[in-house]
N, C-alpha and C positions, 0 to 999 in steps of 0.2 A: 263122516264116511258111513256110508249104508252098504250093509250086507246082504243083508233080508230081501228090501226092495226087486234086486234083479233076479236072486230065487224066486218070488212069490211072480213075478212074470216070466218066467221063464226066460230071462234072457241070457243070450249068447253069443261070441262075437267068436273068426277065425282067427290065430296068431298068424305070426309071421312061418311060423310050422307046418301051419295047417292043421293046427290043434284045435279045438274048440274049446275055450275058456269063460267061464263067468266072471262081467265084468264087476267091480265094485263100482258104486256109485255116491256120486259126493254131490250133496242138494245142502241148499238152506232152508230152514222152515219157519221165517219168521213169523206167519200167521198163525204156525201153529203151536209155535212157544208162546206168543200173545194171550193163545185161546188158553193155556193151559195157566197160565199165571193170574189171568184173572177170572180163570176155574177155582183154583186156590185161593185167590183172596174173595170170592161170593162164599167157599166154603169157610174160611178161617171168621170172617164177619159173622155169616148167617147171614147175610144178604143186610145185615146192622151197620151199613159202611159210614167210615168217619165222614163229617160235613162236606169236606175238600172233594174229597170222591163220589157223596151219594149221587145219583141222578134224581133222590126226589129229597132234596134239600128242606123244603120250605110250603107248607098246603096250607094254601089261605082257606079257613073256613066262615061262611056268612052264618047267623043264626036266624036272620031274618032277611025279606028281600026289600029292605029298607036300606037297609048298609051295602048295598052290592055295590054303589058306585065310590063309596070309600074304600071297600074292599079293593076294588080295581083301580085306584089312586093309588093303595100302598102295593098292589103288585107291579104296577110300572114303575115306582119306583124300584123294590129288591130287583127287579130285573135290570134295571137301569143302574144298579151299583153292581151287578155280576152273579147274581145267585139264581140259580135253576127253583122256578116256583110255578107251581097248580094254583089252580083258581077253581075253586069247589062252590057255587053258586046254584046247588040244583037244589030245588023245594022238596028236600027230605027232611027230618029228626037234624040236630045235632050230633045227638049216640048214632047214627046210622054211619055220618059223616066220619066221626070220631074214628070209631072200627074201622071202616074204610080206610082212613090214612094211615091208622095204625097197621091194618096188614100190608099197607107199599111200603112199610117202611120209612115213613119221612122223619127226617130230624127233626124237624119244629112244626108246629101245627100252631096257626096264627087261629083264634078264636074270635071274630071282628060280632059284638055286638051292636045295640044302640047305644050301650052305654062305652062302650071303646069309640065311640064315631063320635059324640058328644067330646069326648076328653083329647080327642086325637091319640090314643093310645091302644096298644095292643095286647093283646091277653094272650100268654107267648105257656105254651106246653112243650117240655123236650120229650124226645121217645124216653118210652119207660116210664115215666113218671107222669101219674095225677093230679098231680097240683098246678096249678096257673100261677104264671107271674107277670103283673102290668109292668109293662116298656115302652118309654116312648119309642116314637119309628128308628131316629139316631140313635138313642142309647142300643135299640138290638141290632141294628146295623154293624154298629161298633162291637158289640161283643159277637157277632158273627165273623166279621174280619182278623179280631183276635183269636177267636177260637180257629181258623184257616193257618195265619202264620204261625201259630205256635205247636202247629200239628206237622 
């Protein structure tokens, strides 16, 4: 029930009197409990959302444009097993890249060198954290699926 709503328009209807009464009005605002919930959950995160939810899950980054087309072997794949993934392939720095991903916010930051394309393996960064760790393509598939249903 809304109050406000038919003050804030002035509205008015005549009774059966010939009174004139303000009606009350009754609306649903599922858009706009939507918006407000996940108001709350960008502010409760910091825009840091779990795997499940992020929209930038996964930023493949090249370090050279030698590896682009292994790059884009392993994003069709993540994309082909269900995870939301960027393809970062533009002839800048690495650190330029790095930062970049780091202010979207992505979960994982795939670092694909010549030596990850030589080995078929990935040099896998989670937010937050400095360090690399090689994974083959399955094995981070696998602990990305895990880390989904157990959230």
């Amino acid at each position: 029930m809304d109050f406000s709503m038919p003050e804030r328009f002035d509205l008015d209807y005549t009774d059966s009197d010939g009174q004139k009464k303000r009606p009350v009005m009754i609306h649903r605002a599922i858009y706009g409990s939507l918006e407000r919930f996940i108001g709350i959950l960008i502010e409760h995160y910091e825009g840091k959302f779990p795997l499940w939810i992020s929209p930038n899950q996964i930023r493949i980054l090249t370090v050279t444009e030698k590896v682009t087309d292994y790059a884009k072997n392993v994003y069709r794949e993540l994309l082909d097993s269900g995870f939301r993934v960027e393809l970062d392939t533009r002839n800048e720095k690495i650190g330029a890249k790095i930062r970049d991903s780091i202010l979207k916010k992505a979960n994982y930051l795939l670092i694909l060198g010549e030596k990850e394309m030589e080995s078929n393996t990935l040099a896998v960064r989670m937010r937050g954290q400095e360090d690399t760790k090689i994974l083959t393509r399955t094995g981070f598939i696998s602990n990305l699926q895990d880390e989904i249903k157990s959230s």
